[in-house]
C-alpha positions in Angstrom: 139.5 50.2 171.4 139.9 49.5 174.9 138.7 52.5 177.8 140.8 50.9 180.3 144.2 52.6 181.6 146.9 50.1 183.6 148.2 53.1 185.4 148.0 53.2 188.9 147.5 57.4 189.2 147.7 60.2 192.1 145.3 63.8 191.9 147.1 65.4 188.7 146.6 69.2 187.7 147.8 70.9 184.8 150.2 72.7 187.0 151.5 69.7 189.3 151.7 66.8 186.6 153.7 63.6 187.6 154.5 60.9 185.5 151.6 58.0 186.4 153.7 54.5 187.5 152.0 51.3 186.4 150.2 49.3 188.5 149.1 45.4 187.9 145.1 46.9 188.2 143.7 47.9 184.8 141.6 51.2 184.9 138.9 52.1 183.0 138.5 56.5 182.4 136.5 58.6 181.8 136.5 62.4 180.7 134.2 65.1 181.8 134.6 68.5 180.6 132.9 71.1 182.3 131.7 74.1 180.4 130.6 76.1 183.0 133.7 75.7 185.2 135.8 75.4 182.3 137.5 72.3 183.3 138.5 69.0 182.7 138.6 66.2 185.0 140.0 62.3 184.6 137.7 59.7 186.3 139.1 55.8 187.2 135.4 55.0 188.5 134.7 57.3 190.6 138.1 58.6 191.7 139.5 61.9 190.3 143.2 60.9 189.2 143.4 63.7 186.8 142.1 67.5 186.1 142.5 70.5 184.4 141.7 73.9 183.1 140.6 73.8 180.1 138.7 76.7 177.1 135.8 75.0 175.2 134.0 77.0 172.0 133.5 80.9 172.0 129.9 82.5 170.9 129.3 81.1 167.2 131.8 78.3 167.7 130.2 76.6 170.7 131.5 73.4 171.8 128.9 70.6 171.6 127.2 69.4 175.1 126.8 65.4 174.6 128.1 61.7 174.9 131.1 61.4 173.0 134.5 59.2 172.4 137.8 59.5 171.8 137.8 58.3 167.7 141.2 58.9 166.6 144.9 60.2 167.8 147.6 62.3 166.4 150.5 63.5 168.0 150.5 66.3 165.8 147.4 67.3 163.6 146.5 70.7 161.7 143.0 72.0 161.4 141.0 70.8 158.3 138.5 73.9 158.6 140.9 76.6 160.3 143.8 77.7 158.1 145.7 74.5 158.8 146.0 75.6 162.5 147.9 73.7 164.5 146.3 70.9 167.2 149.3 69.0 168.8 148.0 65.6 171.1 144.7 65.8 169.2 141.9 63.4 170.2 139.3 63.3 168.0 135.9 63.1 169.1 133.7 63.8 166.3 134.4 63.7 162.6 132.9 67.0 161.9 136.0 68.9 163.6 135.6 68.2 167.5 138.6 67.2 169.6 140.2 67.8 172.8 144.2 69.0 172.1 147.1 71.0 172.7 146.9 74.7 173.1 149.0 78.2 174.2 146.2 79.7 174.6 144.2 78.2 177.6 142.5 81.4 179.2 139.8 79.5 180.9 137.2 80.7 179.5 135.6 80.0 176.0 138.2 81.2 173.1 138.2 78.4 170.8 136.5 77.4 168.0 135.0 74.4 169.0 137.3 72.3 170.3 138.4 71.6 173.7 141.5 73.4 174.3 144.1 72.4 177.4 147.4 73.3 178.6 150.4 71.8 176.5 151.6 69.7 179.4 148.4 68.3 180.6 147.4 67.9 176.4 150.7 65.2 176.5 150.5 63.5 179.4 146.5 63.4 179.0 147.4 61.7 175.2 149.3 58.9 177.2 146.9 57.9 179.4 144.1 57.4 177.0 143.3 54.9 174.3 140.7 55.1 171.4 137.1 54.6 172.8 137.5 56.1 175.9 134.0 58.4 177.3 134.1 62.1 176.7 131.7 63.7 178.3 130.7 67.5 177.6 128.1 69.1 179.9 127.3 72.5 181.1 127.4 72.3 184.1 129.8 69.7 186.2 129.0 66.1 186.2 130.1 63.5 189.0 129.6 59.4 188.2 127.8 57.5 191.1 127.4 54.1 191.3 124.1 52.7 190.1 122.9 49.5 191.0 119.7 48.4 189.4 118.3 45.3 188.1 117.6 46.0 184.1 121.6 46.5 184.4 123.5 44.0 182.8 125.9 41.9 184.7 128.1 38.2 183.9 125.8 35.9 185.2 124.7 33.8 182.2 124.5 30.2 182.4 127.4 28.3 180.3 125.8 25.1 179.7 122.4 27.5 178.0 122.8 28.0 174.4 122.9 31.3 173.1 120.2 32.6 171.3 118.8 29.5 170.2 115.8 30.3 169.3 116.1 33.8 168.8 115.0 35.2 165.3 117.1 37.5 163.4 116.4 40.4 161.2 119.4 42.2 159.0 119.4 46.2 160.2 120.4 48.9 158.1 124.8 49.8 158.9 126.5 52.8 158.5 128.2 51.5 155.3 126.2 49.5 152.6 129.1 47.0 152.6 129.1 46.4 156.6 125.8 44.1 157.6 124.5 43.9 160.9 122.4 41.6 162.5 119.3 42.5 164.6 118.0 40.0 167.5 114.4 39.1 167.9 112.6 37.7 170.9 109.4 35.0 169.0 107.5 36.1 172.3 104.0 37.0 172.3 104.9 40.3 173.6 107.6 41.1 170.8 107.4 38.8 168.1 109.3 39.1 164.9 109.7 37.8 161.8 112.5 35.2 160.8 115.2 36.5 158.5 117.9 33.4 157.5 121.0 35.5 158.4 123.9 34.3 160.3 125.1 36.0 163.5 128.5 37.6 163.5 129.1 37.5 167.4 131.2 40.2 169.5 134.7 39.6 171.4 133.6 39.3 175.1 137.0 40.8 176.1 136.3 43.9 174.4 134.0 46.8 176.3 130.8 47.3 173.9 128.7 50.2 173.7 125.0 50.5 173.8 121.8 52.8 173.2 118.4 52.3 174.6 116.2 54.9 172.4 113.1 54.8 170.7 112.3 53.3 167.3 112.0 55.8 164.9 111.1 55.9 161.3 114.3 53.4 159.9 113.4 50.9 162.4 109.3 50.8 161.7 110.4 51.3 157.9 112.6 47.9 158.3 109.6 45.6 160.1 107.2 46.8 157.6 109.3 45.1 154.6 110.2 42.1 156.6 106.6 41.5 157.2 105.1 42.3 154.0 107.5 39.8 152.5 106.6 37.5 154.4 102.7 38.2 153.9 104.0 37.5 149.9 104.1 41.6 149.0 107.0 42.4 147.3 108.5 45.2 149.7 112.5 44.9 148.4 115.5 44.1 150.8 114.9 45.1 154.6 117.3 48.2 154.5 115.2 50.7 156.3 114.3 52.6 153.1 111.6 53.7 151.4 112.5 52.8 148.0 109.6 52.2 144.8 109.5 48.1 146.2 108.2 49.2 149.2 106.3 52.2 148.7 104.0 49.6 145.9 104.2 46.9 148.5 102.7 49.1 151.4 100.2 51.1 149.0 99.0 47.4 147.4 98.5 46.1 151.1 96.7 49.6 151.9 94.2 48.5 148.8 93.1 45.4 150.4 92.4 46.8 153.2 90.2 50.4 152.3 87.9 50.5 155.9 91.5 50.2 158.1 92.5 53.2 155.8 90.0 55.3 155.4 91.6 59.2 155.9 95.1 57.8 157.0 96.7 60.0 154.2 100.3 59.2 155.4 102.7 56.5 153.7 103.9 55.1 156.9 102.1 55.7 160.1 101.0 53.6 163.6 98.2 52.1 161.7 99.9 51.1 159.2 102.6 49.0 161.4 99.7 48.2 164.1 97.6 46.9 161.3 100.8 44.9 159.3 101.6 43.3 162.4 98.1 42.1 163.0 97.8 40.9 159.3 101.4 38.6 159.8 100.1 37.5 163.8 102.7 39.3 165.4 100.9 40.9 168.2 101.9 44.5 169.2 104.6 46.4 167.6 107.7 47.5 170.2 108.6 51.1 170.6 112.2 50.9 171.7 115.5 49.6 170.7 119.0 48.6 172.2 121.7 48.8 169.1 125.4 47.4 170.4 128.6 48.8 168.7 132.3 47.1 169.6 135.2 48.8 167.9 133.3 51.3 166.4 131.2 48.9 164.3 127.4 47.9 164.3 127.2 44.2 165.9 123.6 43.9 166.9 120.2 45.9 167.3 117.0 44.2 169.9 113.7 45.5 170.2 112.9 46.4 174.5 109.7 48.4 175.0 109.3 51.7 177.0 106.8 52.1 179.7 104.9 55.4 180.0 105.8 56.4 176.3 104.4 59.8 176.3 107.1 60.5 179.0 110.5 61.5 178.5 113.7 58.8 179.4 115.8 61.7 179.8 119.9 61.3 178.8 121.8 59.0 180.9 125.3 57.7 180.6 126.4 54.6 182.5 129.6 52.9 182.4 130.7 49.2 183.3 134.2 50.2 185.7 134.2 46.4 187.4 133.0 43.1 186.9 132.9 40.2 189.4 132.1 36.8 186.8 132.6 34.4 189.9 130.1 36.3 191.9 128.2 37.7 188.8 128.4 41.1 189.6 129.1 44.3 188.1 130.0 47.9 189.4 128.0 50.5 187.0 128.7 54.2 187.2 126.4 56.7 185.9 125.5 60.6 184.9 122.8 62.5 183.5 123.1 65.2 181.4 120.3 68.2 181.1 118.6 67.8 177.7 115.3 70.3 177.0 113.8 68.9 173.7 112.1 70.8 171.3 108.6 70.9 171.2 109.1 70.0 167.7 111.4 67.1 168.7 108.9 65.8 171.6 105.4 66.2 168.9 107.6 63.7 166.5 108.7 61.1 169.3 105.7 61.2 171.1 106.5 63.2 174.6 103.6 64.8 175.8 105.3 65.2 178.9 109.4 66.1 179.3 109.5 66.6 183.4 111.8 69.7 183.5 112.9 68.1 186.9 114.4 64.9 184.8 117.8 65.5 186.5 116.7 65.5 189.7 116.3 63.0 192.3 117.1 59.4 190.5 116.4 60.0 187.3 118.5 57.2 186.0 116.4 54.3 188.2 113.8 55.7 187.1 114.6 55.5 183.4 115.8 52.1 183.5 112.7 50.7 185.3 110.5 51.8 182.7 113.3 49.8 180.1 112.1 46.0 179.4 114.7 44.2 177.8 113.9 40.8 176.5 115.7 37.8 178.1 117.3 36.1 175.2 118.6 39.8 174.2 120.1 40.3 178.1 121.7 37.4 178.2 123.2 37.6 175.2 124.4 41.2 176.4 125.2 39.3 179.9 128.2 37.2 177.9 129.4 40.3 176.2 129.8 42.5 178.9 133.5 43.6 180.0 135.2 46.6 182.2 134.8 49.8 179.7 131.6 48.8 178.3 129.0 51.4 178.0 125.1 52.1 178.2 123.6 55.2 177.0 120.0 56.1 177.4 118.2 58.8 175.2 115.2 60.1 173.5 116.6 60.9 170.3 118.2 57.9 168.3 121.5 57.8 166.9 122.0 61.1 166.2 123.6 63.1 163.0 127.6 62.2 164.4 126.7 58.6 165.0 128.1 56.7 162.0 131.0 54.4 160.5 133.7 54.5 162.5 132.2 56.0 165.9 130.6 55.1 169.1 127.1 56.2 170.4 126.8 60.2 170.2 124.3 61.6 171.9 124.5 65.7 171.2 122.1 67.1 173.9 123.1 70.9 173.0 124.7 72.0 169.3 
């Protein structure tokens, strides 16, 4: 699942298309598909090497503004919701019906259903170039990537002879399948402690890009440190699986009991007072409010608590990608974008945002974000040895999102 390209290509267009010669450099792409302008442009870092016109989703059928992937490819596919219509050079991005593909009817302007449509000859030659996992970005209005150099960025510069996570605890977190676990890492700091769960830790490829999501914690993750710490306060809360199932709905009400002054008019099941005052009861300091999850392949591989500065202000959706890496000089060439994303006041009441900053896409938003962003060390470095050209970062407000699931990267959807 590789987002890296050995083609050495010139400025293509979807009415001047050359075949690409190869090249001993490997690429890494990325796709950005304007709405606005209706068009499509190929990135190798920050060099255009491809573009395109292209017609995105009509009124009632609109295309999706987000972080996506390419998931799947078929030469030829038909339409699962639309009368079996054809799709030749499909490239699935979403496994609710989104994909870029093959198209007669490319008026360049929005006239499909959903989907990204582009010219039949580009559509081939665009299905050559790519492989599964490589960025699709859909915005409204153009995006360019600019390097970004900052230090919460992870780059190869962790020490060989240093054991990896040798101390760190681990916790199981709740996969998209029942039948796939995933590990969670733990810093024991005082600042993030955690509770010890005797799992073993199913490490990454380091040759493979990984992706990554810096959001909040929301209700799965509090739901998960609550059971791990009432069973080890010797409540009964069931299996760590994010759920609120009868266990841990007796577990939480029998610690409430014990505890009636702590309690007294807190009328929800699970709430900050509850976690504040679980944490106290097990000595674990203050609770996190953030998390980095890490997917290679498409799979769940490990989730780490960071904490977010300023929480009552929005991080704002950011998309960085990995295009170089220097492991001799322990550096690494980040690109990165920002994509407009107005939450609901609904939305920003539930996470916490008392403040959004309708300018978030201004200026450097992006350093911005990731100075706020404390990542423990154990978890960086252990990042820091996975690392590889293709790998990804995004950073959002929201979670994982409805389309995030088995068999996907991180999708961030920042307009349906």
């Amino acid at each position: 699942m590789f987002s890296r390209l050995v083609f050495g290509l010139g400025l293509l267009s979807a009415t001047a298309l050359v075949h690409p010669a190869f090249a001993a450099d490997v690429r890494t792409l990325q796709i950005f598909v304007s709405k606005d302008k209706q068009s499509l442009a190929v990135y190798d870092g920050d060099e255009v090497v491809a573009t395109s016109k292209v017609s995105t989703g009509k009124d009632g059928h609109t295309t999706p503004s987000g972080i996506f992937s390419v998931l799947e490819k078929q030469k030829y596919h038909e339409s699962n919701l639309y009368s079996a219509a054809p799709m030749p050079f499909m490239q699935r991005l979403t496994w609710s019906g989104i994909a870029l593909h093959e198209s007669n009817s490319v008026p360049r302007y929005p006239a499909s259903h959903g989907c990204v449509r582009m010219p039949g000859a580009f559509a081939k030659m665009l299905y050559g170039m790519t492989e599964t996992g490589v960025p699709v970005i859909i915005s409204d209005g153009e995006l360019v990537p600019q390097p970004i150099d900052h230090p919460t960025l992870f780059h190869p510069d962790t020490p060989a002879a240093m054991p990896l996570l040798s101390d760190v605890e681990l916790r199981p977190s709740m996969p998209d399948s029942p039948q796939k676990p995933v590990q969670v890492a733990m810093n024991d700091t005082a600042a993030i402690p955690m509770p010890m769960a005797p799992v073993a830790v199913s490490e990454a490829e380091p040759s493979e890009p990984i992706s990554m999501l810096v959001t909040r914690r929301t209700l799965r993750e509090t739901v998960i440190d609550i059971q791990m710490l009432l069973n080890q306060l010797g409540f009964a809360a069931g299996d760590p699986d994010g759920l609120l199932g009868a266990s841990t709905v007796q577990a939480i009400n029998t610690f409430k009991t014990l505890r009636p002054a702590e309690f007294a008019g807190d009328r929800s099941l699970v709430s900050d007072t509850l976690l504040k005052s679980v944490y106290a009861a097990a000595g674990k300091g203050e609770p996190p409010n953030g998390v980095i999850m890490v997917r290679q392949a498409f799979k769940p591989i490990f989730e780490a608590p960071v904490t977010i500065a300023d929480p009552g202000l929005a991080l704002g959706t950011h998309f960085l990608t990995l295009h170089a890496v220097d492991e001799r000089a322990g550096t690494a060439d980040w690109l990165g974008v920002t994509l407009a994303n107005n939450l609901s006041r609904e939305t920003m009441k539930r996470l916490g945002i008392t403040n959004q900053e309708s300018s978030i896409v201004m200026g450097k938003p992006i350093a911005r974000s990731l100075s706020r962003i404390v990542i423990p060390e154990e978890t960086r470095r252990r990042i820091d040895a996975l690392i590889a050209p293709g790998s990804t970062l995004t950073i959002s407000d929201t979670g994982l999102g409805s389309e995030t699931g088995e068999g996907t990267d991180f999708i961030t959807i920042t307009r349906g």
